[in-house]
C-alpha positions in Angstrom: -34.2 81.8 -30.8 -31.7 82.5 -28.7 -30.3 86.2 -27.5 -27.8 87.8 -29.4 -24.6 89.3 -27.1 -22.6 91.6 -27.7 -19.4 91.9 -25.8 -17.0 94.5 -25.5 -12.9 93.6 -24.5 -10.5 96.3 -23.4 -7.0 96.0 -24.2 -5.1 93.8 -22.1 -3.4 96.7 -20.2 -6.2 98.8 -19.8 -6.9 100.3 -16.5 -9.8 99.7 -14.4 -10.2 102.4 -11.2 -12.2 104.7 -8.8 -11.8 108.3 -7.5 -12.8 110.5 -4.9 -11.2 113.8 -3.5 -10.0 115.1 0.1 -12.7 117.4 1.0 -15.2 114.8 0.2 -14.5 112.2 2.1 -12.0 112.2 4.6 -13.3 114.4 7.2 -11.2 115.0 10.0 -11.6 118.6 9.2 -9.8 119.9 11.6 -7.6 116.9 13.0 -3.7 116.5 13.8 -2.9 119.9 13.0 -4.5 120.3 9.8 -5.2 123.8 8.7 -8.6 125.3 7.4 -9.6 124.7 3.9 -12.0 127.2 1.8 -14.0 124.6 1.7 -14.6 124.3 5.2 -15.0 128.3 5.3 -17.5 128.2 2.8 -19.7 125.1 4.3 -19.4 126.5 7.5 -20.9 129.6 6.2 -25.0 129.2 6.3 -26.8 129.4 3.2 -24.2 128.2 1.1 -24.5 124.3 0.9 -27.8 122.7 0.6 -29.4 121.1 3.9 -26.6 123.3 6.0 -24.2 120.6 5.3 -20.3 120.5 5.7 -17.8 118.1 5.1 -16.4 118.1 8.6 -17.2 114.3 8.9 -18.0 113.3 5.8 -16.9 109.4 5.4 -14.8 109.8 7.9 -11.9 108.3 5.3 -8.9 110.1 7.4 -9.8 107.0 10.0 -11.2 104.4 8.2 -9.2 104.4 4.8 -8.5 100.8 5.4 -12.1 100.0 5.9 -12.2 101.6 2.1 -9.0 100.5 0.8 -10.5 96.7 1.4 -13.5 97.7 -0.6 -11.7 98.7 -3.6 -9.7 95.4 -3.2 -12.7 93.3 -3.4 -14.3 95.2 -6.1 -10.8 94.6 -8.3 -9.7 97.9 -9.3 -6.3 98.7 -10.7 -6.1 102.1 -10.0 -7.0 104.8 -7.6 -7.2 108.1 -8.2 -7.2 110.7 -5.0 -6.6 113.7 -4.2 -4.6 115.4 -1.4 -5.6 118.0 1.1 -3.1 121.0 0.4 -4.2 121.9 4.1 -3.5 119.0 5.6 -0.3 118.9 4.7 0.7 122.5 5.1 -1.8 124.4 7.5 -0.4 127.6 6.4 -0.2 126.7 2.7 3.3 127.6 3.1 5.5 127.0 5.3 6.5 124.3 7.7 5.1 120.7 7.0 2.3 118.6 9.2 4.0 115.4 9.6 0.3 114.1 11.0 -0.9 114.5 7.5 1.7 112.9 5.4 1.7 110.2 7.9 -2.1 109.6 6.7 -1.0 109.7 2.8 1.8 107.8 3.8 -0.4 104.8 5.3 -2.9 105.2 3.0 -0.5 104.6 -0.3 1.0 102.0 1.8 -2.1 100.2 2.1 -3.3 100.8 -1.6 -0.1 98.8 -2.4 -0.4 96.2 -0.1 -3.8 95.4 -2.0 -2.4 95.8 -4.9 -4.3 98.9 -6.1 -1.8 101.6 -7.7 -2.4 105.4 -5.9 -2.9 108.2 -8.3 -2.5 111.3 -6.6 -4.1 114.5 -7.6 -2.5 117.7 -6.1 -5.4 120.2 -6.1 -9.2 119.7 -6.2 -10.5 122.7 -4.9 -9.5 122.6 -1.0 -7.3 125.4 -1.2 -5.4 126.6 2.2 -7.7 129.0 3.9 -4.8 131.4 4.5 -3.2 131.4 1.3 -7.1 132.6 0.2 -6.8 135.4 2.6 -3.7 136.8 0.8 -5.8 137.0 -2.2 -5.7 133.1 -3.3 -5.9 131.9 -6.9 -6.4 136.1 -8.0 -2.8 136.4 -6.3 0.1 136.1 -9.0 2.2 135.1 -5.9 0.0 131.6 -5.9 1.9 130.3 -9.0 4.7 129.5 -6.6 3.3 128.9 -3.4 1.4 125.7 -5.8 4.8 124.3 -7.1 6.8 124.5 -3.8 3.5 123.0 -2.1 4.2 120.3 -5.5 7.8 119.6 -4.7 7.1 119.1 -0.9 4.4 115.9 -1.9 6.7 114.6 -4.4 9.7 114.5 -1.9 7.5 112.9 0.2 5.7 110.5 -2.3 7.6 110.3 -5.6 9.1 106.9 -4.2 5.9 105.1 -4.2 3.4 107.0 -6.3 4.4 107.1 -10.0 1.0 108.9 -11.7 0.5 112.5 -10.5 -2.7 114.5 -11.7 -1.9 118.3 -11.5 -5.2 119.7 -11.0 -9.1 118.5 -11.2 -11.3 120.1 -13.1 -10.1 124.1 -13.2 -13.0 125.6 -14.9 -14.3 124.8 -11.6 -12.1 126.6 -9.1 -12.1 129.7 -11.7 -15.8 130.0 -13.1 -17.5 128.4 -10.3 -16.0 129.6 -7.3 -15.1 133.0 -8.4 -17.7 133.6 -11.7 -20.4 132.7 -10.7 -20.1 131.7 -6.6 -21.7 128.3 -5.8 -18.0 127.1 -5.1 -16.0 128.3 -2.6 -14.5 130.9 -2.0 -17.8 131.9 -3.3 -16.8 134.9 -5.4 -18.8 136.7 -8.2 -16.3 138.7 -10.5 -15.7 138.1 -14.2 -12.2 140.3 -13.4 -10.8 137.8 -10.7 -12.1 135.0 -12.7 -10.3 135.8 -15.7 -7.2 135.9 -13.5 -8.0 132.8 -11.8 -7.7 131.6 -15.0 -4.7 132.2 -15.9 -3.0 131.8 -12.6 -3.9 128.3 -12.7 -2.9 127.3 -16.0 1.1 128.8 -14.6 0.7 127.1 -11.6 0.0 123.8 -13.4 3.1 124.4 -15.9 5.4 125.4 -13.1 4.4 122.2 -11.0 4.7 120.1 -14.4 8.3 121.4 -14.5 8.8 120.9 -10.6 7.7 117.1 -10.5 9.8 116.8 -13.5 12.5 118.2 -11.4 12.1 115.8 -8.6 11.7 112.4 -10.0 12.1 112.2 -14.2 10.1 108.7 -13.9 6.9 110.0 -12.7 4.1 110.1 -15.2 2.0 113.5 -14.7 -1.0 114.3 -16.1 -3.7 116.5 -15.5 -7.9 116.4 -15.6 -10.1 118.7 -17.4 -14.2 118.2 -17.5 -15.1 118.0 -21.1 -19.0 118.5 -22.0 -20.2 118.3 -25.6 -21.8 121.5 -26.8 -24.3 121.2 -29.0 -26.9 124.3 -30.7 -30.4 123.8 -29.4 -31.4 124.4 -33.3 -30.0 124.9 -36.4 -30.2 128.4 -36.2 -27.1 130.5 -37.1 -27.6 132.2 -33.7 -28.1 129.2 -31.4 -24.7 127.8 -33.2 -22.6 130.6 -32.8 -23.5 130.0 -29.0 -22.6 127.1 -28.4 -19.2 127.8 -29.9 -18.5 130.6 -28.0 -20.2 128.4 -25.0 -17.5 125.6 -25.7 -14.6 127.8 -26.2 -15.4 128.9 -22.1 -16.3 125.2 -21.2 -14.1 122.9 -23.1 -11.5 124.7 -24.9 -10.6 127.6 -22.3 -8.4 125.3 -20.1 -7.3 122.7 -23.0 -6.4 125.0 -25.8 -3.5 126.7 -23.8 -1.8 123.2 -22.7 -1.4 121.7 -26.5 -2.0 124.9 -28.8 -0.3 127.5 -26.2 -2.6 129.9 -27.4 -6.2 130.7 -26.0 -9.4 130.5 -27.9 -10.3 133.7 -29.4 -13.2 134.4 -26.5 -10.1 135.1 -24.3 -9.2 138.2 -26.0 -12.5 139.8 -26.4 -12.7 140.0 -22.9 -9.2 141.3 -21.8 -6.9 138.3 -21.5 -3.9 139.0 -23.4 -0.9 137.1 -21.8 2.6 137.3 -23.3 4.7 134.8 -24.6 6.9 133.9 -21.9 3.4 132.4 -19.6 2.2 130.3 -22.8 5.5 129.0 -23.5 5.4 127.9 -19.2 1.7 126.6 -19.9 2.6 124.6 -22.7 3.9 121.9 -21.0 4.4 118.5 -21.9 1.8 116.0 -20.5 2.3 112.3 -20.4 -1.7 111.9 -20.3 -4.7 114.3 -20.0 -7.3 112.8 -18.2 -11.0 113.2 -18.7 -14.0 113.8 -16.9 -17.5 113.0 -18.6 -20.9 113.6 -17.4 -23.0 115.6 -19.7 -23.7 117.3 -22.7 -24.8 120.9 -22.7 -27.8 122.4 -25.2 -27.3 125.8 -26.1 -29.3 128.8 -27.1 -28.5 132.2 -28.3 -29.0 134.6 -25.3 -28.2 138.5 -25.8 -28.5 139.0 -22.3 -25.1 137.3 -21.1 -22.2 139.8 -21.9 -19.6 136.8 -22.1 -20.4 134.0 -24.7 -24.5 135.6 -25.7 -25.4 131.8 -24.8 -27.4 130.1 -22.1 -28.0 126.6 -21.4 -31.4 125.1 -21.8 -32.8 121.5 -20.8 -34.2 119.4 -23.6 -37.2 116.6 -22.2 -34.5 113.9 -22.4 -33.7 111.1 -19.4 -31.7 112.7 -16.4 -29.9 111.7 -13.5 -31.0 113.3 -10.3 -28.9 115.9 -10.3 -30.5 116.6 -13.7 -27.9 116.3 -15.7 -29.3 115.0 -19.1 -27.7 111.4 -20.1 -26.2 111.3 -22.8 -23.1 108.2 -23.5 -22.4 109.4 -26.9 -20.9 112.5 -26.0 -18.4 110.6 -24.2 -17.3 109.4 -27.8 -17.5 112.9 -29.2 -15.1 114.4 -26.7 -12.6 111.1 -27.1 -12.6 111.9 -30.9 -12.3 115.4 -30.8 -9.3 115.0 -28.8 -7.9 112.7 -31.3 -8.6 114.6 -34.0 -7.9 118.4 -32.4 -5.4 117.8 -29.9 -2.8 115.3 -31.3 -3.8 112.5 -30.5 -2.8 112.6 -26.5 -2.9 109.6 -24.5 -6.0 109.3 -22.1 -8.0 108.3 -19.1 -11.4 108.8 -18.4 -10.7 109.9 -15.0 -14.7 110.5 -13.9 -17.5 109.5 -15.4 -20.9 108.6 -12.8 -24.1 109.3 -11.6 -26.4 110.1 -8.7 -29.6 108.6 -8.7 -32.3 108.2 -5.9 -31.0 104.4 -4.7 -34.0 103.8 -2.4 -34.8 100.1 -3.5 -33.3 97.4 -1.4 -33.4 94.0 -2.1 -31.2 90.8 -0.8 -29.2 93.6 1.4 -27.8 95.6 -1.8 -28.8 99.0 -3.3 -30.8 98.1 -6.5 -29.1 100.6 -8.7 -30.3 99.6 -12.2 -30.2 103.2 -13.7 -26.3 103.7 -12.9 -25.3 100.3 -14.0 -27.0 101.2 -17.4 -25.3 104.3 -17.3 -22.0 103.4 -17.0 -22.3 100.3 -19.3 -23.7 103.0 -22.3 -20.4 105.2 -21.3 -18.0 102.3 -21.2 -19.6 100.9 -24.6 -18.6 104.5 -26.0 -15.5 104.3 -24.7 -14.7 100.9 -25.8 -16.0 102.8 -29.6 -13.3 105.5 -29.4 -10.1 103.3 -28.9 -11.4 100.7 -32.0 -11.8 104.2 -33.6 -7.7 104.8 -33.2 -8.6 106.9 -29.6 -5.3 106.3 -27.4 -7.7 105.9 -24.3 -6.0 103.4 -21.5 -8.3 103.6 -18.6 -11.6 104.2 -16.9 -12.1 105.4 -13.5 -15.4 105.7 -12.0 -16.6 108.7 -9.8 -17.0 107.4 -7.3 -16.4 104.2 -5.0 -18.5 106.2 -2.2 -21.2 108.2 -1.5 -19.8 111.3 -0.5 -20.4 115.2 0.2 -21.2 116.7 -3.4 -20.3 120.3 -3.0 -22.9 123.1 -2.7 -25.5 119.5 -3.2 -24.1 118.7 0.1 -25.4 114.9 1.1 -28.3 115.2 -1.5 -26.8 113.6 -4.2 -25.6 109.7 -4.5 -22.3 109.0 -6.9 -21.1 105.9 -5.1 -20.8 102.1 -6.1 -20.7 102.3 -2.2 -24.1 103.2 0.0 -22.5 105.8 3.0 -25.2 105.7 6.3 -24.3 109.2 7.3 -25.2 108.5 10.3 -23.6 105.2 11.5 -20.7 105.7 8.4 -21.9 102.2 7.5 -20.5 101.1 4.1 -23.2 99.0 1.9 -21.6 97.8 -1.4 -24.4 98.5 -3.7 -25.6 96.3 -7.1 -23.4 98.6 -9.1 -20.3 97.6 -7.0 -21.1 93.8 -8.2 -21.5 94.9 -11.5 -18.7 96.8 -11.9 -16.4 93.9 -10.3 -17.6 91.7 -13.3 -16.3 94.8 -15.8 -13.2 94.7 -14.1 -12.9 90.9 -13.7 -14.1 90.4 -17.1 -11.7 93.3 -18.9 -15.1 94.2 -20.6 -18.8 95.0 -20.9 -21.4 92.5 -22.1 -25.2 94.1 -24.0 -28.0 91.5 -24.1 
């Protein structure tokens, strides 16, 4: 008897990519005039990444970006996304321009077009200007438009060739990580100045919306939120009522305000109570949101925490190593909620990936079996979600390289890519010839 197949086909125009960010792997930390970054404050500062590690060299992308450019060319991709340093562009955060550092975005969109590969620049993710954090950063009101003239500067420079702008990555980051809690830079722990954080971003993300629209009325601009499903740990009235007030901080915090204008009712119970005029700048139109996926989280009523009475709690379940628990289908959930609670938006999955340990190697390739499973479960579930009336239009995976993973430092391995951080030597790994069959084949095929 032979094997039944199951195969999965995209639409015809659906995109295929990769992403990464600045701080991650381009290095050059302090090269041709760029200006310090909080992240390279906060790595340089001991105790706060693991191992002691910074992303001074990184994968030394700022120099070999061709090198990588020819990698996503033979993998296939369509798209991708990256991010650019606000410091390396403008030292001071304000100010006068580094011509050094829009020559390197210059050559580097230059070079994704030559291969064919369309550049999808995000503005922001999480390298903000070092002295622009000294005059109080994302808790200064003044930040709104310090963001939207840094915004108008890269689209004067870029609009001509890059048409898909990303506004921000992942902001619950930069507010609950870096200034909530503190395992992000700048490393802050005040509920206060991350409320504000908060909201400063969600302005500065309207005003740059209205900026690029300003500049260039053909560019598409989006922006990318991490979504987690939320789920009670038990059916207990407790445990559900926190996990909603769980997802209202997770999910709903930084996508409510964009389509409803309004914030989810956790936002006035603690103090945030902004007027009209800021929603109304908030609540701009998107021409995509896009969507980063990893994990769900299990929640369980917990007293203790002042904020949402909730705490997240592991269930025995397969992990990644960074364990995060896998679970595909809650890629599906998010896609449907969105569809059914947010209009319908069009979407990318902008991230979606996996470290594991990648220590086999066989016939000169990584043997990374566990992320090619994983991001054949996630595709299937996206694949689900558009046949389910889901205006989903690409999938970009985190990440073409292995990379320096934030206060994990060099621990953890995302990449379709293998990174030697010693020799920077670039090993495609079994995923990366996977992935190019995906791509090749529009498609994912199940045995």
């Amino acid at each position: 008897m032979s094997e039944t197949v199951s195969r999965f086909i995209f639409p015809r125009e659906f995109v295929w990519g990769v992403a990464t960010s600045a701080y991650q792997i381009e290095g050059a930390w302090n090269a041709d005039g760029k200006g310090e970054s909080i992240w390279d404050r906060f790595s340089h500062t001991p105790g706060n990444i693991m191992n002691g590690d910074t992303g001074d060299i990184a994968c030394d992308h700022y120099h070999r970006y061709a090198e990588d450019v020819a990698l996503m060319k033979e993998l296939g991709v369509q798209a991708y996304r990256f991010s650019i340093s606000w410091p390396r562009v403008l030292p001071n955060g304000k100010g006068d321009a580094n011509r050094a550092g829009f020559k390197f975005y210059r050559c580097l969109v230059d070079e994704l077009l030559e291969s064919g590969i369309e550049p999808w620049v995000c503005l922001h993710h999480w390298d903000l200007p070092q002295t622009l954090q000294d005059a109080g950063g994302w808790v200064n009101p003044n930040i709104v438009n310090y963001f939207a003239d840094y915004a108008r500067l890269v689209a004067n420079e870029l609009g001509d060739r890059v048409k898909r702008w990303v506004i921000f990555n992942e902001p619950r980051c930069i507010a609950w990580l870096g200034h909530l809690t503190g395992i992000h830079a700048p490393g802050m722990k005040n509920l206060k100045s991350a409320l504000k954080v908060s909201h400063h971003l969600e302005l500065a993300q309207g005003k740059a919306i209205q900026t690029l629209r300003e500049v260039n009325q053909g560019l598409q601009i989006g922006t990318v939120v991490d979504l987690n499903v939320v789920h009670p740990i038990s059916d207990d009235e407790k445990d559900r009522e926190a996990a909603s007030k769980l997802d209202e901080l997770w999910n709903r915090w930084f996508i409510d305000p964009i389509f409803k204008g309004e914030y989810p009712p956790l936002a006035e119970k603690v103090g945030l109570k902004p007027d009209q005029d800021d929603m109304d700048l908030i609540k701009q139109p998107l021409d995509f949101l896009g969507v980063n996926y990893y994990t769900r989280l299990l929640a369980t009523n917990d007293p203790s925490n002042p904020l949402t009475r909730a705490k997240v709690v592991q269930k025995k379940t397969p992990t990644t190593e960074k364990g995060w628990e896998i679970y595909s289908n809650g890629l599906y959930e998010i896609l449907m909620r969105l569809r059914t609670d947010y209009g319908n938006p069009t979407l990318y999955v902008t991230e979606n990936g996996a470290a594991f340990e990648d220590n086999i190697i066989k016939d000169g390739k990584v043997q990374d079996d566990d992320r090619m499973a994983f991001l054949r479960d996630h595709i299937a579930q996206a694949y689900r979600a558009i046949k389910e009336g889901v205006r989903l239009n690409g999938y970009f995976v985190w990440t073409i390289i292995d990379n320096f993973e934030w206060a994990e430092g060099y621990s953890q391995r995302f990449g379709l890519v293998q990174t030697n951080y010693q020799s920077l030597k670039r090993t495609p790994k079994k995923s990366f010839y996977w992935y190019k069959q995906v791509i090749a084949n529009n498609g994912v095929s199940f045995p």
